[in-house]
N, C-alpha and C positions, 0 to 999 in steps of 0.2 A: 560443500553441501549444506551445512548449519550456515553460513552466508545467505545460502537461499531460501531457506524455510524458516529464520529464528524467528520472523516480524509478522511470521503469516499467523499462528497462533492468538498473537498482541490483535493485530486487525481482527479479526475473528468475533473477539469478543466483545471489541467494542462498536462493533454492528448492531444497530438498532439501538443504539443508545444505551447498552449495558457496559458499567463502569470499572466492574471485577471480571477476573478469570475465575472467580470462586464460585460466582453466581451457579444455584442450584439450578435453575431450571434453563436449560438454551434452547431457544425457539430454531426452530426447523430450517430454517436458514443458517443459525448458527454448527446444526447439527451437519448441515450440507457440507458446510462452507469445510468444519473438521474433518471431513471425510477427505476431503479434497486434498488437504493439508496433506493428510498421511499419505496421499496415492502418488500427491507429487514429490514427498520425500522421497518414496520407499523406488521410484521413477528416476528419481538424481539417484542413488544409488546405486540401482541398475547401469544407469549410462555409465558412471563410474567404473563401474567394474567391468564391460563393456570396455569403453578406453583402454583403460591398463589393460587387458587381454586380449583386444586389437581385435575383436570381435564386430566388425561392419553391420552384419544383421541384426544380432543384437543391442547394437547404441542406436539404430536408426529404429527399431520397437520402441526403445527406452526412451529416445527424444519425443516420438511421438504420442507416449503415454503422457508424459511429464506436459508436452504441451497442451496438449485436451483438458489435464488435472487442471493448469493453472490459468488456461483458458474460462473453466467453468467456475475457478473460485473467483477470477475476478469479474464474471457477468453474476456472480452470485452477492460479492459484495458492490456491485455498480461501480465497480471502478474499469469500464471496458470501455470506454472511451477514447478517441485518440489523444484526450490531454487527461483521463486519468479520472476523470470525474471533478478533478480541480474546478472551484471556485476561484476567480482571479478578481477579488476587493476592488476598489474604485484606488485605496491609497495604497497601491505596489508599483513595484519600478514599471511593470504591464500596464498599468491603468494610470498612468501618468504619461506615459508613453516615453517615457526615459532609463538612462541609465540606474542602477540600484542607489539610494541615498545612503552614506555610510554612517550618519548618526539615526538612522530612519532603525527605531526598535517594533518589532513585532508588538504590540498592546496586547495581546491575549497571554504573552508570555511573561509579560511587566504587571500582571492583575489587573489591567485596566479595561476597560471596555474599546468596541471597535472606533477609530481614528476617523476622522471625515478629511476634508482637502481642508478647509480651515483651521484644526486643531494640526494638521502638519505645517503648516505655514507659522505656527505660534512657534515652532521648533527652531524655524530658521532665523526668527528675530532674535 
C-alpha cells in the first residue's frame, strides 16, 4: 500500500508549479488532487483487508473505489493520457529513433540546460 500512494503526495504539490509540500496556500486543484490521495489510500486498504479475509464483494467495492480515486487524480493532475502526459525531447532514444545511448546523460540532471542533436553529436567525438 505505501508503494502506491508514497509519490502521490510528492506530485501533488508540485502541480502547478509549486516547489514545497510546505507551501501555505494549495490551489483547488491541489486541494482536489489530496483528496484523492487519501480516498485512494484508505481504498488499497480496504482491498487489503478485503484479500486477507477472502471477501469477493468487498475487494471488488474496494477495487472499484481505488480506481475512480486514481482515475480522477490523474485527470486532475493531466497525466491521463495513454503515455502519461510524457513529453518525449527531440534528443532521447524515442526521438532519435534508436536504441538508448549509454554515455547519453539527462542535461536537466547535470545542471545544464536542454541538449539539441548537435550538442549530442559533440559527445560522440
Amino acid at each position: 500500500m505505501l508503494d502506491a500512494t508514497t509519490a502521490m503526495p510528492l506530485f501533488t504539490s508540485s502541480v502547478e508549479g509549486a516547489r514545497s509540500t510546505k507551501r501555505k496556500k494549495k490551489s483547488d486543484t491541489q486541494k482536489s488532487m489530496a483528496a484523492e490521495t487519501e480516498r485512494y489510500k484508505n481504498s488499497c486498504i480496504e482491498l487489503q483487508a478485503a484479500i486477507d479475509g477472502k471477501d469477493e464483494q468487498r475487494a471488488t467495492t474496494a477495487f472499484a473505489s481505488a480506481r475512480e480515486a486514481l482515475g480522477e487524480y490523474r485527470r486532475l493532475g493531466k497525466i491521463d493520457d495513454p503515455d502519461g502526459g510524457m513529453v518525449v525531447p527531440e534528443n532521447t532514444a524515442e526521438g532519435r529513433g534508436g536504441v538508448p545511448d549509454a554515455q547519453y546523460v539527462v542535461p536537466v540532471f547535470t545542471g545544464g540546460g536542454a541538449m539539441t542533436s548537435k550538442d549530442f553529436r559533440k559527445l560522440r567525438d
